[in-house]
C-alpha positions in Angstrom: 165.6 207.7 200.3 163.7 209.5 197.7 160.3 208.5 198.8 161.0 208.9 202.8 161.9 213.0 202.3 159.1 213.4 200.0 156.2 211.7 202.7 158.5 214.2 205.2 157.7 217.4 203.1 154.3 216.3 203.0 153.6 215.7 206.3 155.8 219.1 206.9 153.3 221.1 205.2 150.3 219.6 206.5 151.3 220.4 210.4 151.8 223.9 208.9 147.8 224.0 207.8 147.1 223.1 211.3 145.8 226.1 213.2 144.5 226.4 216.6 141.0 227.6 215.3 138.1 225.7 217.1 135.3 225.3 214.8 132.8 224.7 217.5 134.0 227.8 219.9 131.0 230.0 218.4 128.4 227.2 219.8 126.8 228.6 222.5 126.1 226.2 225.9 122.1 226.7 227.1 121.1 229.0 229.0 118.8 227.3 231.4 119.2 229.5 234.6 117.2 226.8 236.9 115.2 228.2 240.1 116.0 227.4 243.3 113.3 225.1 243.5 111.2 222.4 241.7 108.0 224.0 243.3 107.3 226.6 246.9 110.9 225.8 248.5 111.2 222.3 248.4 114.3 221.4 248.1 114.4 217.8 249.2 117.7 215.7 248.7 115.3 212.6 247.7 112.5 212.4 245.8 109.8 209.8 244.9 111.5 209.3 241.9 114.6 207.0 243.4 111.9 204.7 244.3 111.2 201.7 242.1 108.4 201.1 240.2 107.7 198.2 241.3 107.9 199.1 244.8 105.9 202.6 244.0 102.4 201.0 242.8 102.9 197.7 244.9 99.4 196.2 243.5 100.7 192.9 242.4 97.9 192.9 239.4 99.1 196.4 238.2 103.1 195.3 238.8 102.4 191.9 236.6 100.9 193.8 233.7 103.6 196.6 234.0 105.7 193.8 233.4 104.4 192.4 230.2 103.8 195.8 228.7 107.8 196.2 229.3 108.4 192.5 228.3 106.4 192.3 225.1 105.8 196.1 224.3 106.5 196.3 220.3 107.2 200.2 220.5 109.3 199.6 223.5 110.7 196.5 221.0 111.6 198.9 218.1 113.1 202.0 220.3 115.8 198.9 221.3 116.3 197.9 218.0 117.4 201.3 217.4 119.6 201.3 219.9 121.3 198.5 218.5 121.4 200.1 214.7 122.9 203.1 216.7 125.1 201.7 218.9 126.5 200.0 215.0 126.5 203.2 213.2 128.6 204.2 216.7 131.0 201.5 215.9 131.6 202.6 212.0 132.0 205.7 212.7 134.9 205.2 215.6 136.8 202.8 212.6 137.0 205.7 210.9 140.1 206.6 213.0 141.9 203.9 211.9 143.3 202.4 209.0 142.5 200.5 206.5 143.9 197.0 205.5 143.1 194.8 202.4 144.7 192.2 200.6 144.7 191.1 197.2 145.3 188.3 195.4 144.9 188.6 191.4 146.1 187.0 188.0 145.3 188.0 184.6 146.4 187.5 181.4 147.0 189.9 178.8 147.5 190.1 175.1 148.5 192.5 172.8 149.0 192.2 168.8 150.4 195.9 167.9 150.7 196.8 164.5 154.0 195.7 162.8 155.2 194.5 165.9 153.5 191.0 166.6 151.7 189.0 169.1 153.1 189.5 173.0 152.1 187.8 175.9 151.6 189.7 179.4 150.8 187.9 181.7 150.5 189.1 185.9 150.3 187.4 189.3 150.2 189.0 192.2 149.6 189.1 195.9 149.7 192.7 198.1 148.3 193.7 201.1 147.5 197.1 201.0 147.2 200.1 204.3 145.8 203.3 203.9 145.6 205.9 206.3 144.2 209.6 206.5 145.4 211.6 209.2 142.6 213.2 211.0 144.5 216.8 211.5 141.3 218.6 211.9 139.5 216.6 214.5 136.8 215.6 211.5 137.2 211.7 212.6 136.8 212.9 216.3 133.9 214.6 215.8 132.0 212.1 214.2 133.0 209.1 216.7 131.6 211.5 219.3 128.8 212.3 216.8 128.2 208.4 216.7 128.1 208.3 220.6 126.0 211.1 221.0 123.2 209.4 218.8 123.6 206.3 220.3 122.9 207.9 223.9 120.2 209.5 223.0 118.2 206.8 221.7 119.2 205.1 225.0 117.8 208.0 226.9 114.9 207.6 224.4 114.2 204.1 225.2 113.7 205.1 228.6 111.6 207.7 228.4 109.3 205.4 226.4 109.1 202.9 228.9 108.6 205.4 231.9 105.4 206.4 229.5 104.7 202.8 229.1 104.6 202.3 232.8 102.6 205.5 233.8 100.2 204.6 230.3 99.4 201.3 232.4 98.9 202.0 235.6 96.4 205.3 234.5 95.1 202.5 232.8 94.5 200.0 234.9 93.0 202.9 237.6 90.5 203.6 235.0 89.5 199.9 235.2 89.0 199.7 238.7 87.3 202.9 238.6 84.7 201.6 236.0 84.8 198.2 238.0 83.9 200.1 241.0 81.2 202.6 239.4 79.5 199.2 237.5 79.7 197.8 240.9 77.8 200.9 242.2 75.6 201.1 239.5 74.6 197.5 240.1 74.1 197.7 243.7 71.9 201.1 243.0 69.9 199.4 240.5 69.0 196.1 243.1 67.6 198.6 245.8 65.9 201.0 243.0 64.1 197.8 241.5 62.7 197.1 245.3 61.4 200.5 245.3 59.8 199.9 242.0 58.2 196.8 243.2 57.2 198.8 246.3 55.5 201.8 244.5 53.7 199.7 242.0 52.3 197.8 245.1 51.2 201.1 247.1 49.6 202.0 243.8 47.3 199.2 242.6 46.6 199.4 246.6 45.7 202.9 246.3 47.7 204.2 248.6 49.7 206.4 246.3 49.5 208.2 242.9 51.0 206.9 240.1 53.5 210.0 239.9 55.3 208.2 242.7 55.0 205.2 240.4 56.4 206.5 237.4 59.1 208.5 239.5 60.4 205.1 240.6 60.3 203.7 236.9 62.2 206.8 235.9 65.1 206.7 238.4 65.7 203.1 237.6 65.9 203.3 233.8 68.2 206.0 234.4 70.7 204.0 236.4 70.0 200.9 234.1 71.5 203.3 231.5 74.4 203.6 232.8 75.5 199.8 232.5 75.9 199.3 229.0 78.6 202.7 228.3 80.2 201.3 231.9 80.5 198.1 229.9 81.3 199.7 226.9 84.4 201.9 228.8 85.6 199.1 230.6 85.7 196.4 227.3 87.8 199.4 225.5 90.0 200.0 228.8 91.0 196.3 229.1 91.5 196.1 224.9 94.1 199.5 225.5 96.3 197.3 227.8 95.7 194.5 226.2 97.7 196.6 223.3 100.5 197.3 225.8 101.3 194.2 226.6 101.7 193.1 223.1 97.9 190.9 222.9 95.4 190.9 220.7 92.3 192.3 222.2 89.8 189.9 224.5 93.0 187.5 224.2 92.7 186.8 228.3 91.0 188.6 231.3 92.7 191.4 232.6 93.3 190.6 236.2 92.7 193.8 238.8 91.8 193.5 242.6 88.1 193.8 243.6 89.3 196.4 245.8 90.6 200.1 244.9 93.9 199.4 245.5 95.9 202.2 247.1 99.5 203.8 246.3 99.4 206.5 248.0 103.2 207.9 249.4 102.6 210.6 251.9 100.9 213.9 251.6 103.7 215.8 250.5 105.7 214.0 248.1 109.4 214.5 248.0 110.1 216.3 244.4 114.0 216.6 244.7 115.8 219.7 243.8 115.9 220.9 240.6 119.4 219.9 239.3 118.0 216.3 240.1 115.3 216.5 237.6 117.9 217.3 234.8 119.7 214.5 235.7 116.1 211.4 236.0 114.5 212.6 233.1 115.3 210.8 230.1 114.1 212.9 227.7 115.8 215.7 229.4 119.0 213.8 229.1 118.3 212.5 225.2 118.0 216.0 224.8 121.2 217.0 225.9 122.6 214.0 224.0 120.8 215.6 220.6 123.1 218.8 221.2 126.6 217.3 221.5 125.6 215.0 218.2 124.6 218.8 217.2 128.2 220.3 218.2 130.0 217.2 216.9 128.1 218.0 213.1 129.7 221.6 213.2 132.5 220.4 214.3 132.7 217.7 210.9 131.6 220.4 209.1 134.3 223.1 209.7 136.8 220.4 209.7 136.0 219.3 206.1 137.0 223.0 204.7 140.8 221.6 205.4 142.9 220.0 203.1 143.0 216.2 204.0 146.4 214.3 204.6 146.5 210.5 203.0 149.1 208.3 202.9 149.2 204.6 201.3 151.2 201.9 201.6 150.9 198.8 199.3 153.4 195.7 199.5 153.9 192.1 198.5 155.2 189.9 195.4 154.1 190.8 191.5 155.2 188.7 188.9 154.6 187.8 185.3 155.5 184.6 185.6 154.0 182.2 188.6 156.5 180.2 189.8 158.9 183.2 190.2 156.0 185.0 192.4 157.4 184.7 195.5 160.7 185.8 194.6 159.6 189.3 193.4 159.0 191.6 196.6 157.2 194.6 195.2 156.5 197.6 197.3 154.1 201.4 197.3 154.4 204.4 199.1 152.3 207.5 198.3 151.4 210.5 200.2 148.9 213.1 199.3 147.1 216.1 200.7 143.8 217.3 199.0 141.9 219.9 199.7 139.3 222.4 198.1 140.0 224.9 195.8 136.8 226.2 194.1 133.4 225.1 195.0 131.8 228.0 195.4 131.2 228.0 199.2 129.3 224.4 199.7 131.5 223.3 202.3 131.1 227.2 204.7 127.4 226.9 203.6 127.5 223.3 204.9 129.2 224.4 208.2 126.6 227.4 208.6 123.8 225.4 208.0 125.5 223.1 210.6 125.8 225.9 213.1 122.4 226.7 212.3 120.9 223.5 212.9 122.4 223.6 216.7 121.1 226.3 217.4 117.7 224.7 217.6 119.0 222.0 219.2 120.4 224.3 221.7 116.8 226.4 222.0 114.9 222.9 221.8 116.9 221.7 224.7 116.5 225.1 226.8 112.4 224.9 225.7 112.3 221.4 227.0 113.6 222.4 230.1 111.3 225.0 230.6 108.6 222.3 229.5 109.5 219.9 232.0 109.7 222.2 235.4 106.4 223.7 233.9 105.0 219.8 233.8 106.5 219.0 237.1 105.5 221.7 239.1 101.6 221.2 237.6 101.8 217.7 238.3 102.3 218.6 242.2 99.9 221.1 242.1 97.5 218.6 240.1 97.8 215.4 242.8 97.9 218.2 246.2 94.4 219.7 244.9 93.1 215.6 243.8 94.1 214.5 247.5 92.0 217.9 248.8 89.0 217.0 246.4 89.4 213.5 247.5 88.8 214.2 250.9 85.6 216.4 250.3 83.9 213.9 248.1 84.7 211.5 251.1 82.6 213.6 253.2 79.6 214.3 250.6 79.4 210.6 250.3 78.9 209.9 253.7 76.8 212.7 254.4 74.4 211.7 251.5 74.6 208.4 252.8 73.3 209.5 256.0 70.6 212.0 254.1 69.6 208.8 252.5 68.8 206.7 255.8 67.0 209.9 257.3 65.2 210.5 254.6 63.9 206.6 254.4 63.0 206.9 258.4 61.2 210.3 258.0 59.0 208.5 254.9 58.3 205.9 257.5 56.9 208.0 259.6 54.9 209.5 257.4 57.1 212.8 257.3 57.6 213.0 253.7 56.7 211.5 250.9 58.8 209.0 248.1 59.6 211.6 245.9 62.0 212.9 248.7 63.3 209.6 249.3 64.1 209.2 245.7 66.0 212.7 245.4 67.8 211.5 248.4 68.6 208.1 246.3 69.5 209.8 243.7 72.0 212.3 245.6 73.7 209.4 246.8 74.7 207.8 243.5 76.1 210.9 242.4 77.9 211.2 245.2 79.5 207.8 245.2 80.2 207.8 241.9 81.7 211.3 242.2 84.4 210.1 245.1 85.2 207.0 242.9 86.2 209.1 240.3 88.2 211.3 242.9 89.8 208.5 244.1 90.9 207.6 240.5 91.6 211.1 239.8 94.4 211.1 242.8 95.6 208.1 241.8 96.0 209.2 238.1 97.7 212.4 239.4 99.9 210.7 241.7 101.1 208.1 238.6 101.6 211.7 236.0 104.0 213.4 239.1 106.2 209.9 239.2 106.2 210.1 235.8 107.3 213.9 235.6 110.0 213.1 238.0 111.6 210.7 236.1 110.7 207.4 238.2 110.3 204.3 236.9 114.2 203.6 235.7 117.2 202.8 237.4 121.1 203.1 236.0 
């Protein structure tokens, strides 16, 4: 048949276009070169990422409001969304490889009145079902259904890293707040035994028992601490309003419940950090990265396959008729092959390909940076939570030293040893000091909740 050795020839001279050129072998892999160890030489096989979040912080208050930020998040909301659109495009993209089937059912009616030669009728029914095909010689079709994937990956491995950062942006939130609880509760207690004082000097003065530099001293040192209450306030309205935001509420909408206590989630003193391949492997931005370069590799590799001539073969069959009721009787059938390909247009499609190349290139350098980043951001982050627990410790000791300076000092004044003015300094040292390991305590907290995050915890497969 005619038609049969001509789709042959075609198809001939197509497989002899095919060469074994890869258009992707001048992509270079990253060059990461990874240490030996996260940080010192650890080299754990665990790390405090495998644990779960939820078992991590423990605070039932914290856990419940890490849930709603991940339940009713809208970022969190519109990174799935994209997954969704991506995981579609994904599913375009891997049609591609297939063909394509329609089917068409028509009538018209046509008339034509040529000169000299009268009116005639032409009437056409039809009904054909149509296939058409390209061949994907090149690997173009390949490439972008791994293209498709790749994208779609990545904004999975997006999605996570956005809701680890949703997770460690609540509970460094929710620290503050029991921070600023716990320094308003200072504060307040500071401000009971300052007013006594007060009440005490004034007394001793209109008695005459004292100057009124002792006096004033006292009303100074308690309009100093009253201060402090209304920016505490301040801090903590604004704290509770940012995760009120996080869990999708308008601000004020309900009390933020916390524990009265400082709650504590502390692991050990040397946290398990994992070895370095493992890192690669938690983070998910580390991982979308890697996803970015393949969609990168798979855009070269569209690229250098569209410089190729393209095979395309058609098949079209059914019934075609002028006249209805014969319709059925009148088989009709289409076969056509073609190959097209470029002949002159002035380098758009190599400029396309080295622009391609081009582009993952810095996705291959933005990878390797990001690397680099995140051991950088890992191994501060242990540094950062080691030298928190340290300070921790010493501001427990200052505290209960000037708490002890504080009880002296009030026995001494007693006893006539000193005067107010000493007990007051003592007051004061003591506020600063309690406020100081507070915010140590949040501190270690905040820098334990930044090293989970920078291990990748907070997910599981």
């Amino acid at each position: 048949m005619k038609t049969t050795r001509i789709l042959t020839l075609i198809a001939i001279a197509a497989t002899m276009l095919v060469t074994s050129c890869s258009g992707v072998k001048n992509c270079r892999a990253p060059e990461l070169d990874l240490p030996d160890a996260i940080i010192d030489n650890s080299t754990d096989t665990l790390t405090a990422a495998d644990i779960e979040w939820w078992n991590f912080y423990g605070d039932s208050a914290l856990c419940a409001i890490i849930g709603k930020t991940l339940d009713n998040n809208r970022n969190l909301a519109i990174a799935a969304a994209h997954i969704d659109e991506l995981r579609q495009l994904y599913r375009i993209s891997r049609s591609e490889m297939f063909p394509s089937v329609g089917v068409n059912i028509g009538a018209n009616h046509e008339t034509n009145d040529y000169y000299a030669k009268g009116y005639v009728p032409d009437p056409e029914f039809d009904i054909k079902a149509s296939v058409s095909w390209e061949a994907d010689l090149w690997g173009k079709f390949r490439w972008g259904k791994r293209e498709g994937m790749a994208k779609w990956q990545a904004s999975v491995e997006d999605w996570r890293a956005l809701r680890i950062s949703l997770i460690a942006e609540a509970a460094k939130a929710y620290f503050n707040l029991i921070a600023l609880d716990n320094e308003l509760a200072i504060v307040k207690r500071t401000l009971i035994n300052r007013s006594e004082g007060m009440a005490k000097a004034k007394l001793r003065f209109e008695g005459g028992l004292t100057s009124e530099l002792v006096y004033q001293q006292t009303k100074v040192e308690y309009a100093t601490a009253a201060a402090m209450v209304p920016d505490l306030e301040s801090r903590i309205a604004m704290t509770e309003n940012a995760l009120s935001l996080l869990m999708g509420e308008y601000p004020g909408a309900r009390f933020i419940d916390r524990d009265d206590t400082e709650s504590d989630i502390q692991v050990s003193g040397e946290i398990p950090t994992g070895l370095p391949s493992q890192l690669l492997l938690r983070r998910p931005d580390l991982r979308a990265r890697q996803q970015q370069l393949r969609a990168a590799m798979s855009r070269v590799g569209i690229t250098y396959a569209e410089r190729f001539p393209s095979l395309t073969i058609s098949l079209t069959g059914g019934w075609e008729n002028d006249d209805l009721p014969g319709l059925l009787k009148s088989p009709f059938s289409y076969v056509a092959g073609a190959i097209t390909g470029p002949v002159f247009q002035f380098g758009k499609k190599k400029a396309r390909y080295k622009a391609a190349m081009a582009a993952y290139e810095q996705a291959r350098l933005s990878y390797e940076q990001r690397v680099l980043e995140a051991f950088r951001e890992t191994n501060d982050a242990v540094v950062n939570y080691r030298k928190a627990r340290e300070t921790t410790s010493l501001r427990t000791d200052s505290r209960n030293a000037a708490r002890k300076y504080v009880e002296l000092a009030e026995l001494q004044y007693r006893a006539g040893s000193i005067n107010y003015i000493e007990v007051l300094d003592a007051q004061r040292r003591y506020l600063d000091a309690q406020i100081s390991h507070s915010n140590s305590v949040r501190n270690e907290k905040l820098a334990l909740v930044e090293l989970y995050k920078t291990l990748g915890g907070g997910w599981k497969e």
